[in-house]
Residue frames relative to the residue before (quaternion, step in Angstrom):
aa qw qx qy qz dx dy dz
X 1.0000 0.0000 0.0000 0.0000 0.00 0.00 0.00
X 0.3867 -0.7244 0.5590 0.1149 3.52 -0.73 1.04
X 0.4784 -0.5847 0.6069 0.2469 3.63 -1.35 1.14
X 0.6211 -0.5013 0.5735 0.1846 2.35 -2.32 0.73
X 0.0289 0.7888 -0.5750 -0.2151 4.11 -0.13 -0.01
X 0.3752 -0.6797 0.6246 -0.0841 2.88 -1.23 1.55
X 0.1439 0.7879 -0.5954 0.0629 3.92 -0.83 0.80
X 0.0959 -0.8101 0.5322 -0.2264 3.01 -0.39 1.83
X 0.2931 -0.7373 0.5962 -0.1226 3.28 -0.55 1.77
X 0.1521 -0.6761 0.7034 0.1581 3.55 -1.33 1.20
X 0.0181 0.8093 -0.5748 -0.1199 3.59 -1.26 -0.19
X 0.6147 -0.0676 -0.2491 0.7454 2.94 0.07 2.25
X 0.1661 -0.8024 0.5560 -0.1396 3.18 -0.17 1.38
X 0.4600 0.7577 -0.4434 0.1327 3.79 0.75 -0.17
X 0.7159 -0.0283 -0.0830 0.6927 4.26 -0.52 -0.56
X 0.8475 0.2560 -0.2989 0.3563 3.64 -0.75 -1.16
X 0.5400 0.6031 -0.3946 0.4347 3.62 0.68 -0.54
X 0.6990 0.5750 -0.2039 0.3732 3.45 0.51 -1.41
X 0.7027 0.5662 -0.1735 0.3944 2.78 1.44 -1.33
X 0.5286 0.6760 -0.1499 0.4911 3.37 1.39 -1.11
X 0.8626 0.4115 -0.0887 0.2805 2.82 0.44 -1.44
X 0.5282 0.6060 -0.2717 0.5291 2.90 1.67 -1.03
X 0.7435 0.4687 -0.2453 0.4089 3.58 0.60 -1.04
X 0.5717 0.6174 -0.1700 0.5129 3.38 1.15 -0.71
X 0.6015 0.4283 -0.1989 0.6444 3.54 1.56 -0.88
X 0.6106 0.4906 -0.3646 0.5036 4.03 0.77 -0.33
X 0.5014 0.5919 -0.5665 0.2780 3.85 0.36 -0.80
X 0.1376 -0.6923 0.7052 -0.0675 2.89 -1.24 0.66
X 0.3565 0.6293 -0.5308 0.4417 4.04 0.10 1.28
X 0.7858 -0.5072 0.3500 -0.0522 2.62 -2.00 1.02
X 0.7209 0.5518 0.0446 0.4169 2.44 1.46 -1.57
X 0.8261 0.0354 0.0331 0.5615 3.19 1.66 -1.24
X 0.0415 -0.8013 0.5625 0.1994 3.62 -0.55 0.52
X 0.5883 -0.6738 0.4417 -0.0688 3.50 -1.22 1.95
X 0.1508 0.7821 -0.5996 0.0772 3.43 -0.38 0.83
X 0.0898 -0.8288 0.5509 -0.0393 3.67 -0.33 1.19
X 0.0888 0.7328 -0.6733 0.0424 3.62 -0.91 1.01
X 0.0310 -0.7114 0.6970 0.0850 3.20 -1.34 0.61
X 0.4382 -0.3886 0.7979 0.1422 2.85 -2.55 1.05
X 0.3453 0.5584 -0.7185 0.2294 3.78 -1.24 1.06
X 0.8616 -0.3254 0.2798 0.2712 3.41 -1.85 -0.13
X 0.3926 -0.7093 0.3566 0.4643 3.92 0.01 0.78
X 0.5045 0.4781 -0.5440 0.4701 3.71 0.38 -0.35
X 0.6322 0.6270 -0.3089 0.3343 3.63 0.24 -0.83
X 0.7760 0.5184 -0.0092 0.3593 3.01 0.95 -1.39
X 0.5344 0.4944 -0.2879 0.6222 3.10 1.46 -1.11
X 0.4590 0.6707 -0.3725 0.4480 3.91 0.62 -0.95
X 0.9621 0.2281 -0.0856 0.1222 2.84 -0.06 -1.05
X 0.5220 0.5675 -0.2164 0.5989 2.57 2.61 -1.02
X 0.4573 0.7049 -0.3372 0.4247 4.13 1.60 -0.32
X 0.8397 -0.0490 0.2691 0.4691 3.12 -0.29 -1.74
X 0.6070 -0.5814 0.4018 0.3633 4.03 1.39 0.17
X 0.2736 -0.8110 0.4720 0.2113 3.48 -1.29 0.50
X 0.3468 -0.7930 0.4844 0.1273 3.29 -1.05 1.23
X 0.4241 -0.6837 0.5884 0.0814 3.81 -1.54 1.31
X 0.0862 -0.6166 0.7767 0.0952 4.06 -0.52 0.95
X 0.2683 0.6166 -0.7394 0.0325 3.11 -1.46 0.54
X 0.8553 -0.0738 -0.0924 0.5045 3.59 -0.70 1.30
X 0.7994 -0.1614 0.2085 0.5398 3.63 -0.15 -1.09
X 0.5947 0.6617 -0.1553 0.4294 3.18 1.33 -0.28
X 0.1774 -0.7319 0.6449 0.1298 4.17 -1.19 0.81
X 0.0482 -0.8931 0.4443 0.0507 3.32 -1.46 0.32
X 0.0486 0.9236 -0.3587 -0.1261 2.99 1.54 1.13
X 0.3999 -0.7141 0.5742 0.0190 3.17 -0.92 0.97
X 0.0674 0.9057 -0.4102 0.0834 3.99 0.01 1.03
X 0.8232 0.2982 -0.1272 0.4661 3.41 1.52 0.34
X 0.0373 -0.6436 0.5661 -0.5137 2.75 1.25 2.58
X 0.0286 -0.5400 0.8153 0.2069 3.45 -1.86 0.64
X 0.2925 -0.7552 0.5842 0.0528 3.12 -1.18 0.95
X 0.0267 0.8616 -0.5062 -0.0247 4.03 -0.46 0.83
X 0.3525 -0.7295 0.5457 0.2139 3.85 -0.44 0.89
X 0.8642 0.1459 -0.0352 0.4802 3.64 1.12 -0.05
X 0.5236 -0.7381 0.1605 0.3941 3.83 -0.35 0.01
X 0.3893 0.8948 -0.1708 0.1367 2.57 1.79 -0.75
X 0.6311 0.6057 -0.2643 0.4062 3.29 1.17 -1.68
X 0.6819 0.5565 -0.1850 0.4371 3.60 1.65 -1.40
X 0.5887 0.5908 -0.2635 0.4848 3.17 1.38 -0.57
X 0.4708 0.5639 -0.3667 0.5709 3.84 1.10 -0.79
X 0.8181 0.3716 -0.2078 0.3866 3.42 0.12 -1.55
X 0.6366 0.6202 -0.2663 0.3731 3.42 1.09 -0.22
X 0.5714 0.5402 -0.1403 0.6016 2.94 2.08 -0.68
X 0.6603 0.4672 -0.2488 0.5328 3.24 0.95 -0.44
X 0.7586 0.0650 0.0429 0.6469 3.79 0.89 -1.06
X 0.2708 -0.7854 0.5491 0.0908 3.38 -1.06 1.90
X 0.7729 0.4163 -0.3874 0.2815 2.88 1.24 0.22
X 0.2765 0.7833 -0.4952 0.2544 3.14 1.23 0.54
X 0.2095 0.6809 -0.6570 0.2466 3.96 -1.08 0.82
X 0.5594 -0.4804 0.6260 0.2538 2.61 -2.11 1.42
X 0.4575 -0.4064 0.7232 0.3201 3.80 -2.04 0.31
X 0.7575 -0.3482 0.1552 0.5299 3.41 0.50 -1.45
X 0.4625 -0.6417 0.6118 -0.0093 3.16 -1.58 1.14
X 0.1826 -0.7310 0.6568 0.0288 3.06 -0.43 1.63
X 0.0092 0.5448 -0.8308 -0.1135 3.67 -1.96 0.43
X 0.1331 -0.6815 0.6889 -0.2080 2.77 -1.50 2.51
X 0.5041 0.5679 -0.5550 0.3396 3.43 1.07 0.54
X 0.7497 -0.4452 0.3313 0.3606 3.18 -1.74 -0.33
X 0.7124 -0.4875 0.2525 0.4372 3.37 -1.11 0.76
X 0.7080 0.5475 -0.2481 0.3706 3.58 0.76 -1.30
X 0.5561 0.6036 -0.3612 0.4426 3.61 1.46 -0.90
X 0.6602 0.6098 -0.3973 0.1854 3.76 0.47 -1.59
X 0.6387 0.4570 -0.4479 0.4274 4.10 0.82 0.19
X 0.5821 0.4814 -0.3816 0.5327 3.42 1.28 -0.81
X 0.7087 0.3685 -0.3554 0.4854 4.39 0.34 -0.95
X 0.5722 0.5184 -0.4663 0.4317 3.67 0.68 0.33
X 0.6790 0.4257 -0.2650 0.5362 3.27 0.82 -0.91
X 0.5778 0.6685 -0.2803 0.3750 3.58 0.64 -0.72
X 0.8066 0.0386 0.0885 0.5831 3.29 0.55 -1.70
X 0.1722 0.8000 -0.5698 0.0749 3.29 1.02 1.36
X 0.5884 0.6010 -0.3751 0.3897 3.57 0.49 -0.62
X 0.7931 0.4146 -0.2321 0.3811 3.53 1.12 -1.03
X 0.4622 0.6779 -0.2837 0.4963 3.05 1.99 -0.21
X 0.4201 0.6491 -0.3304 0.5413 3.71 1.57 -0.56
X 0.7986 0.4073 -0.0514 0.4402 2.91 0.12 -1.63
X 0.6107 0.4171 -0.3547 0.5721 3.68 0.53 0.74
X 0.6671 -0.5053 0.5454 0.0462 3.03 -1.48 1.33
X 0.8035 0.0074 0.2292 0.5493 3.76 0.17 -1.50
X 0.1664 -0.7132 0.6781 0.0617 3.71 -1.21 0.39
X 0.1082 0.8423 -0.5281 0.0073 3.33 -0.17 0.99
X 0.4884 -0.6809 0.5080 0.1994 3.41 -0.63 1.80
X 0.1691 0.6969 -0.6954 -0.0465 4.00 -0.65 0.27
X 0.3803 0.8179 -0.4016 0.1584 3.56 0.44 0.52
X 0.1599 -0.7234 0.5055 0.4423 4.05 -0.21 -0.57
X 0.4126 0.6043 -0.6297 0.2611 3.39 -1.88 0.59
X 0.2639 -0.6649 0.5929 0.3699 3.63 -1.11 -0.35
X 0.7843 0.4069 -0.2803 0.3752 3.64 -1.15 0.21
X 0.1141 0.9153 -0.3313 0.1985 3.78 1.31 0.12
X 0.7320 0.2800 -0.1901 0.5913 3.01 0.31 -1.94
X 0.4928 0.5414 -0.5937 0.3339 4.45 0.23 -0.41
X 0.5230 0.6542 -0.3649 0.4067 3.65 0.77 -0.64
X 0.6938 0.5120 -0.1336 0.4885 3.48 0.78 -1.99
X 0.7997 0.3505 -0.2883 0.3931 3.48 0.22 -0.63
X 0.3574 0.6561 -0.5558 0.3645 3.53 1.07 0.90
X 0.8675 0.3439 -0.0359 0.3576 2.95 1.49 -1.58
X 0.7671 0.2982 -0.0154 0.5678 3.00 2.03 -0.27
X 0.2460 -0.8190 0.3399 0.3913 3.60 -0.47 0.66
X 0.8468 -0.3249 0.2271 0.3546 3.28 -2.41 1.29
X 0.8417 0.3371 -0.2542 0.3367 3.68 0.18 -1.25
X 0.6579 0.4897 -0.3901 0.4185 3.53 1.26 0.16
X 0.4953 0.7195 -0.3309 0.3571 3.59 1.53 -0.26
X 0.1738 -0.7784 0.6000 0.0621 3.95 -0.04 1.25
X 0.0887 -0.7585 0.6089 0.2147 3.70 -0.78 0.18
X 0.0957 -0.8158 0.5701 -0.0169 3.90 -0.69 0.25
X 0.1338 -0.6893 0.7111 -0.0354 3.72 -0.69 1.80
X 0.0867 -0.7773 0.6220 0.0362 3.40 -1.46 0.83
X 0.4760 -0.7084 0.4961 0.1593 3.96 -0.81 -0.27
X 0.6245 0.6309 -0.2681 0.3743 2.13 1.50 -1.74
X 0.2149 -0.7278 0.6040 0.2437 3.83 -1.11 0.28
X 0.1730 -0.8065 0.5642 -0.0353 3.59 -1.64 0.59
X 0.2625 -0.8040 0.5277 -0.0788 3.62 -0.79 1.18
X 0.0622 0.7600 -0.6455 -0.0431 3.70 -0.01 0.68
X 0.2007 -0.8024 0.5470 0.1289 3.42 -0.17 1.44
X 0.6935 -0.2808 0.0661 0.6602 3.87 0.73 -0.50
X 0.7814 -0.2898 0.2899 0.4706 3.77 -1.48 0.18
X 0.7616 0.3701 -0.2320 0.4787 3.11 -0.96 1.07
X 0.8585 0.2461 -0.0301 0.4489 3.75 0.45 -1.14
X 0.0997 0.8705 -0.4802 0.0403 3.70 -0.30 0.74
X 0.3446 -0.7078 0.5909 0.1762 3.66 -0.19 1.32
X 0.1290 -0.6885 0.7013 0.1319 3.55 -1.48 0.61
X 0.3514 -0.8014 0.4840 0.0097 3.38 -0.15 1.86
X 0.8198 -0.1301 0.1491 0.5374 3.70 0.26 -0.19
X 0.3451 -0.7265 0.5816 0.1221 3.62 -0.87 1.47
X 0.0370 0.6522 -0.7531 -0.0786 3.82 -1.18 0.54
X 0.6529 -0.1709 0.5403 0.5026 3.03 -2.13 -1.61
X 0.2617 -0.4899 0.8148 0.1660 3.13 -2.23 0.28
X 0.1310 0.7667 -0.6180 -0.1147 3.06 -1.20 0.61
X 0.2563 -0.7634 0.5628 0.1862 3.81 -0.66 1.31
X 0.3009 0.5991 -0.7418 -0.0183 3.96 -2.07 -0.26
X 0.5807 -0.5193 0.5324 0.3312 2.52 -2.16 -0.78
X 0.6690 -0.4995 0.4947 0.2415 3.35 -1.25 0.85
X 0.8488 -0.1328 0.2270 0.4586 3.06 0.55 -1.53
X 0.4154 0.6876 -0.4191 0.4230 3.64 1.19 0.56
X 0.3747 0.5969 -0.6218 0.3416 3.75 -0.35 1.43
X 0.7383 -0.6085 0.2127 0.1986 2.99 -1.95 0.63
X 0.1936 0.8083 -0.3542 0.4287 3.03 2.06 0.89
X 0.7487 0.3708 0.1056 0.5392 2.84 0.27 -2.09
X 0.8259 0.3733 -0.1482 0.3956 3.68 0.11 -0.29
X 0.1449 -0.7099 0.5336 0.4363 3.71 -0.93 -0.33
X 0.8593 -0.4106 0.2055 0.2253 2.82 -1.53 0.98
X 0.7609 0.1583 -0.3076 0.5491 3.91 1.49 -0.76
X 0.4352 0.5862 -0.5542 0.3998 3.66 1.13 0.72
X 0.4698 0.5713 -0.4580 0.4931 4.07 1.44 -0.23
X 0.7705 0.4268 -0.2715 0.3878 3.32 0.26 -1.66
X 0.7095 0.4853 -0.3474 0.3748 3.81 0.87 -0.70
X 0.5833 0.4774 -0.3641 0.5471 3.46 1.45 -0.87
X 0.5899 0.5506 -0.4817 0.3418 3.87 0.14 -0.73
X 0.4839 0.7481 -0.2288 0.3923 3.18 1.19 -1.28
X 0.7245 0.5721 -0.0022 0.3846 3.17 0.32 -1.79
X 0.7904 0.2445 -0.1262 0.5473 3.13 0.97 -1.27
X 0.4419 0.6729 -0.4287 0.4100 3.58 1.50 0.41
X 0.4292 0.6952 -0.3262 0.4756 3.42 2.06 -1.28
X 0.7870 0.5048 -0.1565 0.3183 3.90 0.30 -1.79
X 0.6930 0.3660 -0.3211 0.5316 3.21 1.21 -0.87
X 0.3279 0.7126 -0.3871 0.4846 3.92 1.41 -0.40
X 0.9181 -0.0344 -0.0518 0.3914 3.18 -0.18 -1.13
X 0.1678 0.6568 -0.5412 0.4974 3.53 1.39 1.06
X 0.6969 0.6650 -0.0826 0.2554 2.90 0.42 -1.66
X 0.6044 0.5119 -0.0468 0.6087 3.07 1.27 -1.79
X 0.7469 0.2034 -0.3499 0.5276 3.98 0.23 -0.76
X 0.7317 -0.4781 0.3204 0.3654 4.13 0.45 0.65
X 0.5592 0.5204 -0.5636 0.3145 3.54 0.94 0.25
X 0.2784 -0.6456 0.5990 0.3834 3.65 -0.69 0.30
X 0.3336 -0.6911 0.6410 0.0112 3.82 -1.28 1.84
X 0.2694 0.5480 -0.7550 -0.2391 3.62 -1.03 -0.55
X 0.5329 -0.4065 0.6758 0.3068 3.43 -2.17 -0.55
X 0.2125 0.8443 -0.4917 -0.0169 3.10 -1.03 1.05
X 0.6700 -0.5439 0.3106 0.3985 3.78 -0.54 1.32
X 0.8495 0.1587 0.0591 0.4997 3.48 0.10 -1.04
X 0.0851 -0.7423 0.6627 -0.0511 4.12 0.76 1.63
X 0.5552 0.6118 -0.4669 0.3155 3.90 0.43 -0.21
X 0.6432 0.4304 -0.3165 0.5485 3.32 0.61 -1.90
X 0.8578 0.4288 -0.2154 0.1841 3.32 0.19 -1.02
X 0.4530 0.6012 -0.3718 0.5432 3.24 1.72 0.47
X 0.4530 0.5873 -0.3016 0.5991 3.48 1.49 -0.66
X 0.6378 0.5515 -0.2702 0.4649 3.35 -0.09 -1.26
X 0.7872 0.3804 -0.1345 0.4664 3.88 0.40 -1.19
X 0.5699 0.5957 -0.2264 0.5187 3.74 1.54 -0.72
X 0.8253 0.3317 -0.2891 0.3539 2.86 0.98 -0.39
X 0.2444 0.5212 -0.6015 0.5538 3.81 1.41 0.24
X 0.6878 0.4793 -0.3325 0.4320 3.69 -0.59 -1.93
X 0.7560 0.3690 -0.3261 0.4313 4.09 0.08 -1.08
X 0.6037 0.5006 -0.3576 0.5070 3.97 1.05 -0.42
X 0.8668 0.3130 -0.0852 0.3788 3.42 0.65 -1.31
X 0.6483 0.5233 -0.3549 0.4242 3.86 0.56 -1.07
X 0.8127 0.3810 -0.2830 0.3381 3.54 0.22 -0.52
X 0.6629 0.2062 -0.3435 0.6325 3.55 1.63 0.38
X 0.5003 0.4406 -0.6136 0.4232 3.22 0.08 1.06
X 0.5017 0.6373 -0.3952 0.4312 3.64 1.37 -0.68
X 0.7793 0.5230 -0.1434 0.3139 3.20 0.66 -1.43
X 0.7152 0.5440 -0.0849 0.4305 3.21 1.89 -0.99
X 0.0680 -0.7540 0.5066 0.4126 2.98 2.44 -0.95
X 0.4864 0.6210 -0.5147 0.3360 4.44 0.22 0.29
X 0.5519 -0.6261 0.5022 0.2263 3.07 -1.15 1.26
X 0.6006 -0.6354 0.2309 0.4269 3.64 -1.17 0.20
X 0.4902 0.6808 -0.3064 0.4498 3.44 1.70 -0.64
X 0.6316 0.4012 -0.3012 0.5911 4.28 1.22 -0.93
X 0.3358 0.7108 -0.4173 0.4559 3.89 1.10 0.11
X 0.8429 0.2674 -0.1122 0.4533 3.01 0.35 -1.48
X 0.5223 0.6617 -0.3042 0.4437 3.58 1.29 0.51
X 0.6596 0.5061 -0.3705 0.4140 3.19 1.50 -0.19
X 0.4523 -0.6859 0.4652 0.3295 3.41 -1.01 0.30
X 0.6875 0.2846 -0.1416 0.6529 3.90 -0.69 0.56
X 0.3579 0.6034 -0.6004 0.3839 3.99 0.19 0.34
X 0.7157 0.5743 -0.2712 0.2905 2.95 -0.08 -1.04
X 0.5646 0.5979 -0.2507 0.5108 3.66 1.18 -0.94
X 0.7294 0.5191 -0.2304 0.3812 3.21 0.99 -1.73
X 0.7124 0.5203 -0.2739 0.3829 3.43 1.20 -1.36
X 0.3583 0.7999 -0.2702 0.3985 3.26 1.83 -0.71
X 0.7643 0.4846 -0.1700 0.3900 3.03 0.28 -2.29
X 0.5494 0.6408 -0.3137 0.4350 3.84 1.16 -1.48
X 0.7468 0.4028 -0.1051 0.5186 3.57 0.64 -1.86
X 0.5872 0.4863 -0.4408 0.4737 3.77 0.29 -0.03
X 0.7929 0.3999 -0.2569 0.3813 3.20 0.38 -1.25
X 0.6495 0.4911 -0.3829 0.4364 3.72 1.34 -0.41
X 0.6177 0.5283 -0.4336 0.3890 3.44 1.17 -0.54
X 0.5366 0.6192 -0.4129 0.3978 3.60 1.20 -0.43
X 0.6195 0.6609 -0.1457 0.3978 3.31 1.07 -1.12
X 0.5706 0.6598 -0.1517 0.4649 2.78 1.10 -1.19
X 0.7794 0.4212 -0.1161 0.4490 3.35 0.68 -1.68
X 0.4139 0.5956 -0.4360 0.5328 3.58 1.24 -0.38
X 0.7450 0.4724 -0.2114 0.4209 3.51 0.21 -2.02
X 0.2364 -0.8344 0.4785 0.1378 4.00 0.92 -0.32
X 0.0136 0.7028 -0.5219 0.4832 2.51 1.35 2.44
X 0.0232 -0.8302 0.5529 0.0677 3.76 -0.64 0.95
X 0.2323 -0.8174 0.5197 0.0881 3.01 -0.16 1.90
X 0.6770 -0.3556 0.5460 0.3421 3.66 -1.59 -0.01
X 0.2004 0.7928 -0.4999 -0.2855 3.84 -0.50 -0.55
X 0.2165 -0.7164 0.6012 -0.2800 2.33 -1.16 1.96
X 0.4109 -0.5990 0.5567 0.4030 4.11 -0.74 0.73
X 0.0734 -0.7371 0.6701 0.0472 3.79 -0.50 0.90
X 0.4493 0.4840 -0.5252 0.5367 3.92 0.94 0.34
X 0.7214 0.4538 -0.3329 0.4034 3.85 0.38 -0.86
X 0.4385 0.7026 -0.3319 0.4516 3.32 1.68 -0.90
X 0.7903 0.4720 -0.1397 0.3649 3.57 0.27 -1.65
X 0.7092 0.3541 -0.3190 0.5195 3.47 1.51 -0.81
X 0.5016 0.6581 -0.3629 0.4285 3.64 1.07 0.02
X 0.7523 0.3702 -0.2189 0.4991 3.00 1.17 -0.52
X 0.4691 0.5983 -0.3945 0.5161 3.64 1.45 -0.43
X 0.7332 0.5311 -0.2530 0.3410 3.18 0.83 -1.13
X 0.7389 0.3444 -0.2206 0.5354 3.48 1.24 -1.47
X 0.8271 0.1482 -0.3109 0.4442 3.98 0.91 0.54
X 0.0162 -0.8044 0.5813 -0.1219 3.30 1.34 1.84
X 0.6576 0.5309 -0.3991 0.3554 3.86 0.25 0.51
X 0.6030 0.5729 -0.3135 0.4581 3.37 1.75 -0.33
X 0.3772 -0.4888 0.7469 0.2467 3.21 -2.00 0.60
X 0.5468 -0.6649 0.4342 0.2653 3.48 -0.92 0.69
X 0.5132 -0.4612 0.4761 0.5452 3.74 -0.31 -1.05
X 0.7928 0.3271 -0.2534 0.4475 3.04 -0.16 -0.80
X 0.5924 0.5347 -0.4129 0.4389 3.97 0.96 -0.06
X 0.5518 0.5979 -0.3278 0.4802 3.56 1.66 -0.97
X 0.6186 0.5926 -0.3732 0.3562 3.47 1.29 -1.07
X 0.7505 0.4476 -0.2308 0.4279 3.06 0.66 -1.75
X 0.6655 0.4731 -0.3213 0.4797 4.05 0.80 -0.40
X 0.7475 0.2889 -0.3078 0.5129 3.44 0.85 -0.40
X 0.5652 -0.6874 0.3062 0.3379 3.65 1.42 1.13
X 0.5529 0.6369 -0.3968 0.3623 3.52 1.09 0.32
X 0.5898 -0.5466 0.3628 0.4709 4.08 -1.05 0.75
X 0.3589 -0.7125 0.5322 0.2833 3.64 -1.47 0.01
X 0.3856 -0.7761 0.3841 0.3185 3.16 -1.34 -0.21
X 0.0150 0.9003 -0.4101 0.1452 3.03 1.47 1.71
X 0.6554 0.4060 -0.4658 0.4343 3.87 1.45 -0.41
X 0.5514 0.5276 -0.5239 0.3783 4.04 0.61 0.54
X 0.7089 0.4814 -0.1840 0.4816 3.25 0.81 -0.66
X 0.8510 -0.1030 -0.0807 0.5086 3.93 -0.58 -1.06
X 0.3874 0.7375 -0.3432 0.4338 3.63 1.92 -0.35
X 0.6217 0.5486 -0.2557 0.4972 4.02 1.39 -1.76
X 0.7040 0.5423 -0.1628 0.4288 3.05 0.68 -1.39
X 0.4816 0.5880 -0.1872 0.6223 4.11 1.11 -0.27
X 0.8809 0.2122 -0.0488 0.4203 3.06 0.08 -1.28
X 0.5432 0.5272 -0.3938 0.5215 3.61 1.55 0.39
X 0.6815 0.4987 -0.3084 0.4378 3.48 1.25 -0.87
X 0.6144 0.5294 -0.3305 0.4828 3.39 1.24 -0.78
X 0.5576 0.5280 -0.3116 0.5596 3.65 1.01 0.07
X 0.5870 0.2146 -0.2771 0.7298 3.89 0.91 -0.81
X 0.5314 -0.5289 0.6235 0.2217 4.15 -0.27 0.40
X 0.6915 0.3877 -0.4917 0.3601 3.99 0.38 0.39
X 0.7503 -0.4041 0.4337 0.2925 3.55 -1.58 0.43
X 0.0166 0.7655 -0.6432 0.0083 3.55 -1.36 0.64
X 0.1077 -0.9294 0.3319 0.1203 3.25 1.53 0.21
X 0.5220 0.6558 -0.1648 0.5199 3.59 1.60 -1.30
X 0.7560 0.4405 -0.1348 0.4651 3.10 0.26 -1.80
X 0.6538 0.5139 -0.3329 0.4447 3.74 0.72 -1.22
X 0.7876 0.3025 -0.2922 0.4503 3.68 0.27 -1.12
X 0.7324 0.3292 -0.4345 0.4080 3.90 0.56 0.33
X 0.5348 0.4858 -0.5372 0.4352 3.43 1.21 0.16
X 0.8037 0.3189 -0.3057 0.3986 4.09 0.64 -0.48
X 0.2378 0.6920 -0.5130 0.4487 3.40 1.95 0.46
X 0.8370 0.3431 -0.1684 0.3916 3.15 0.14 -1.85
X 0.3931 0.5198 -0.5041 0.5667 4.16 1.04 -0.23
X 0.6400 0.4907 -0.3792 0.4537 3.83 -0.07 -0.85
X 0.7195 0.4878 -0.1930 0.4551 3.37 0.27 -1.29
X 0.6981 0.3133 -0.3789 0.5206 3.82 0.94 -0.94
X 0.6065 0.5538 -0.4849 0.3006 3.84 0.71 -0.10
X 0.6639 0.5903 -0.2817 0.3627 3.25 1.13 -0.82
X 0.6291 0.5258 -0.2304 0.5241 3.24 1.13 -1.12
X 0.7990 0.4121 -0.3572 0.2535 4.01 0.56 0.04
């Protein structure tokens, strides 16, 4: 019985990408045979296209030796010209939030040439971006836990294991006919399959919106004072009176929220945020890696999104405002 071949593109390959990918590039099954290429930084690349890329996870290496690795699109483009059929299954965008108009335009041709876009990114509002350049029913979103470290080119620690959770943005029987649901559902049964298969635990979930929200807000309590503090997430939980502060952040998105006619769960999402400080008290956040490794953040998806929705409904976020131009301050200083 012949495999299933699968070709699965990263764009902006850096910690979480790497991570993915790398693991995704290990599977070993019957069922499917895995081609992984990444678009990431040339130092990166050479790395990898040299000697292979290597997974820390606990006590443990994982060298990882069958990645193509590309510092640009071009090479894919040549080949793309040469073979029309050539296409991603799915194409992951793992860059930062701020990047995703410039990697559209960039790798528009290769973005054609793909089957699926799968968003693995944090923020809320993401895929609205995507659907300038692509259409609604091919647009996968993807939430993760999982945590990631690109210690230098080539080498990526997996810091803390969670859930993956995959949907659509915007694929229902509204918007769609009825066997384009059943064929996409399909499709995205394939992703969580072989998620699944390289060890991330995947579900499928009806409503990837609420549940990006749902994740924005830990990130909307926490990432943008820990930036500011340079304090892992564990010395978080050492301050006195935090807790109010992370509060204030999360209150005011949940308010937001409700304008936006987001139905949340209700659930203490302040208890949410220290549960998690608590169960990855070893992590630098993102956005703190940004600001230490002198690089912008992705503070307008997060308390920046959240600002810039209320200022549309005309009400106050007062919280949200002074840590979204705290942390702008903070990226000016740091370049």
């Amino acid at each position: 019985m012949s495999k299933k071949p699968l070709r699965i593109g990263f764009i902006g390959a850096g910690s979480i990408g790497s991570l993915f990918g790398g693991y995704l590039a290990s599977i070993k099954s019957d069922i499917y045979s895995i081609e992984v290429i990444f678009f990431c930084m040339e130092d990166h690349a050479t790395i990898i296209n040299e000697i292979g890329l290597k997974i820390f996870r606990n006590q443990e290496i994982e060298p990882i030796k069958n990645i193509k690795a590309f510092e640009n699109e071009k090479l894919i483009e040549e080949k793309l010209e040469k073979d029309p059929d050539f296409e991603f299954d799915f194409l992951f965008l793992t860059t930062k939030t701020y990047d995703i108009k410039n990697a559209m335009i960039q790798y528009e041709k290769i973005i054609k040439a793909s089957k699926y876009i799968v968003i693995l990114q944090n923020g809320i509002g993401n895929e609205d971006i995507l659907i300038q350049y692509f259409e609604k029913i091919k647009i996968i979103r993807a939430l993760t836990t999982n945590g990631a470290l690109l210690e230098k080119p080539g080498h990526v620690h997996h810091t803390g294991e969670g859930i993956t959770k995959i949907g659509y943005p915007y694929l229902n029987k509204t918007n769609a006919k009825a066997n384009e649901v059943d064929s996409d559902k399909s499709n995205l049964h394939v992703l969580g399959e072989v998620l699944n298969l390289a060890g991330f635990e995947t579900i499928i979930v009806e409503d990837i919106v609420m549940e990006s929200w749902e994740k924005a807000l830990v990130n909307i309590g926490i990432n943008a004072i820990a930036a500011l503090t340079r304090l892992t997430n564990g010395e978080l939980l050492k301050i006195e009176g935090l807790e109010y502060h992370i509060g204030q952040a999360i209150n005011e998105a949940l308010k937001v929220a409700e304008l936006m006619d987001i139905i949340l769960p209700s659930k203490d999402y302040v208890s949410i945020a220290y549960d998690v400080l608590t169960k990855t008290a070893n992590n630098q956040n993102s956005m703190l890696q940004d600001i230490l490794n002198h690089n912008p953040t992705e503070i307008d998806f997060l308390n920046g999104k959240i600002l810039k929705i209320a200022t549309d409904f005309r009400i106050k976020v007062p919280f949200n405002e002074f840590l979204t131009y705290l942390v702008k301050g903070l990226e000016k200083s740091v370049h």
